[in-house]
C-alpha positions as CSV (number, residue, x, y, z in Angstrom):
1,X,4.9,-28.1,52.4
2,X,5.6,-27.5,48.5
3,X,3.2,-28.6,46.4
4,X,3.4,-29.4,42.5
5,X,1.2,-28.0,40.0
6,X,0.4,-30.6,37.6
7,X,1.0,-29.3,33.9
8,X,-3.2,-29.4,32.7
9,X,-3.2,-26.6,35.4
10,X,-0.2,-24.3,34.2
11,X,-1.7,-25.2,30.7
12,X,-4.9,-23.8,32.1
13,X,-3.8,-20.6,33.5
14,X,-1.1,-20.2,30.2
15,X,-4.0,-20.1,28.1
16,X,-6.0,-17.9,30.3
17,X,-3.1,-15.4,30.1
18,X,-2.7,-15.4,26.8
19,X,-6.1,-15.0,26.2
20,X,-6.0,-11.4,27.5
21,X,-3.0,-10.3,26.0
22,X,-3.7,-7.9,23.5
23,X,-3.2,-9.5,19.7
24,X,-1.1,-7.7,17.4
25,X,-2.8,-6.9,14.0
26,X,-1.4,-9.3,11.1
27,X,0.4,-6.9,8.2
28,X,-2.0,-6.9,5.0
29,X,-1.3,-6.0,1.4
30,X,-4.0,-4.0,0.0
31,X,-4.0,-3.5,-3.3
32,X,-6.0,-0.6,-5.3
33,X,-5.8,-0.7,-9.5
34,X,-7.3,2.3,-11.6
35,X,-10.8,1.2,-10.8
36,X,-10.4,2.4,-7.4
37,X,-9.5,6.2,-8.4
38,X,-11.1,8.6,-6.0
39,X,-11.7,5.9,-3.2
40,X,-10.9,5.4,0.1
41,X,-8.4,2.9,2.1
42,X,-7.3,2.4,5.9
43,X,-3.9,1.7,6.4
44,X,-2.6,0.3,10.2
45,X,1.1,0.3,10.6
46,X,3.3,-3.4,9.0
47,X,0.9,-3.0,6.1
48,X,1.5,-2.3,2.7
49,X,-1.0,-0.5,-0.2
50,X,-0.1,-1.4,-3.6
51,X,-1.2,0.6,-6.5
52,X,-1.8,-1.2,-9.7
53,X,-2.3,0.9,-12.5
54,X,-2.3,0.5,-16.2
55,X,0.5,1.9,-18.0
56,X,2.2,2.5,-21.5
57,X,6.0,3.8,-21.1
58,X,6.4,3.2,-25.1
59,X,4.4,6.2,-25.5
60,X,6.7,8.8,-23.1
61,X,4.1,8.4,-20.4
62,X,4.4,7.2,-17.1
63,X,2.7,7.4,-13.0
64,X,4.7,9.8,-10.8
65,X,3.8,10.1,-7.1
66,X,2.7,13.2,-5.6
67,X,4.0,13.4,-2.1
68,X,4.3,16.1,0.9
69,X,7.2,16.2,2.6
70,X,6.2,14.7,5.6
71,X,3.7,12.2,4.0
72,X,2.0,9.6,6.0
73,X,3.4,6.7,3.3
74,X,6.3,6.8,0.8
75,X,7.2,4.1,-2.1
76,X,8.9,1.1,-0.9
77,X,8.9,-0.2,-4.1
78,X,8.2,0.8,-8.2
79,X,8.3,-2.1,-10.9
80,X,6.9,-2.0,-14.3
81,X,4.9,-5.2,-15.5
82,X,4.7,-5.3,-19.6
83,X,2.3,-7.3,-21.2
84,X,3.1,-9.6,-24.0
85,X,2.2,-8.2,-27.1
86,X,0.3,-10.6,-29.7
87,X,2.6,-11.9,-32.4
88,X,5.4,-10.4,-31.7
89,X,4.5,-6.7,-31.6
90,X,5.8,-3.9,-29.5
91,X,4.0,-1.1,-27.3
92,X,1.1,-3.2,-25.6
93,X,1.6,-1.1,-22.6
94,X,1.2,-3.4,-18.9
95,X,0.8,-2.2,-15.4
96,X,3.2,0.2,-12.6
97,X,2.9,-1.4,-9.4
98,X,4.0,1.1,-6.5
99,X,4.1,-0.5,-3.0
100,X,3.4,2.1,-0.5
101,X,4.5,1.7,3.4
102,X,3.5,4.1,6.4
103,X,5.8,6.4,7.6
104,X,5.1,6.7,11.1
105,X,4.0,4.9,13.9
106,X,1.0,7.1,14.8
107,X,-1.4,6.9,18.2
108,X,-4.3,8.8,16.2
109,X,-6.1,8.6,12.9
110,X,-4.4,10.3,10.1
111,X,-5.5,11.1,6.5
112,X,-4.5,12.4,3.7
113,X,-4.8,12.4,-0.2
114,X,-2.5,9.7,-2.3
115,X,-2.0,11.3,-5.4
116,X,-0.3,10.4,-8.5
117,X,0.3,11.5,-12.4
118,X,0.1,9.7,-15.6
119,X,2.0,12.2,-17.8
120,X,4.7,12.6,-20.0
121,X,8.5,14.4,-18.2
122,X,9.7,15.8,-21.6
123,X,6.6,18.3,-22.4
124,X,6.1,21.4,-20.1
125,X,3.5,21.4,-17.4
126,X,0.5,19.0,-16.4
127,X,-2.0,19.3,-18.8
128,X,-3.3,16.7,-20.3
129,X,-2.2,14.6,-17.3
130,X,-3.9,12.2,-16.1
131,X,-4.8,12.4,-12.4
132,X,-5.7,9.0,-9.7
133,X,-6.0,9.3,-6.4
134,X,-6.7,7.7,-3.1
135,X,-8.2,8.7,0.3
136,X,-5.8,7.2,2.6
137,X,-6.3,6.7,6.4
138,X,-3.8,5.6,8.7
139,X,-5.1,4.3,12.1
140,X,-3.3,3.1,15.2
């Protein structure tokens, strides 16, 4: 003899189930800005690290990444915010916004340095560059 399994008891077990399936990590956006220079982040994989730092392209100057080949994130994404300048002037400077993404689906914790420039392409070499960096961790 068959017998029917009323729907508060499928609902039951449902829940039960679900319950002990592992829950996938929601994707967050963290965002670092100059003050965080020299700190350190954990990145899981679906999330993004955006780096906010003040900029003035007017003067010849601008942020350039410093990435390995075979980095643990790469730019996703590189915009330039101006500010308005007061009463009509030019050169207030604004922000770069970099939006970094992992670059592999890893099973261990990773680490490395995020480093990046604030200097100007035209003169020769790095000095008087301006260097920002972040301890980046990428865990499973």
């Amino acid at each position: 003899m068959k017998k029917i399994w009323s729907s508060s008891v499928v609902l039951a077990l449902v829940s039960v189930l679900v319950g002990l399936w592992p829950a996938r990590a929601q994707a967050r956006e963290i965002v670092v800005t100059n003050a965080d220079n020299g700190h350190e982040v954990t990145l899981r994989r679906g999330d993004t690290l955006i780096v906010r730092v003040e900029s003035n392209p007017t003067t010849g100057s601008s942020w350039y990444t410093v990435l390995a080949p075979g980095s643990i994130v790469k730019v996703s994404r590189h915009l330039y915010n101006a500010r308005p300048c007061p009463g009509g002037a030019v050169g207030c400077g604004g922000v770069e916004e970099f939006r970094f993404t992992p670059t592999t689906n890893t099973t261990v914790q990773v680490a490395e340095w995020l480093r990046m420039l604030y200097l100007r392409p035209f003169e020769a070499g790095i000095e008087g560059a301006t260097l920002w960096q972040v301890h980046v961790n990428l865990v499973p």
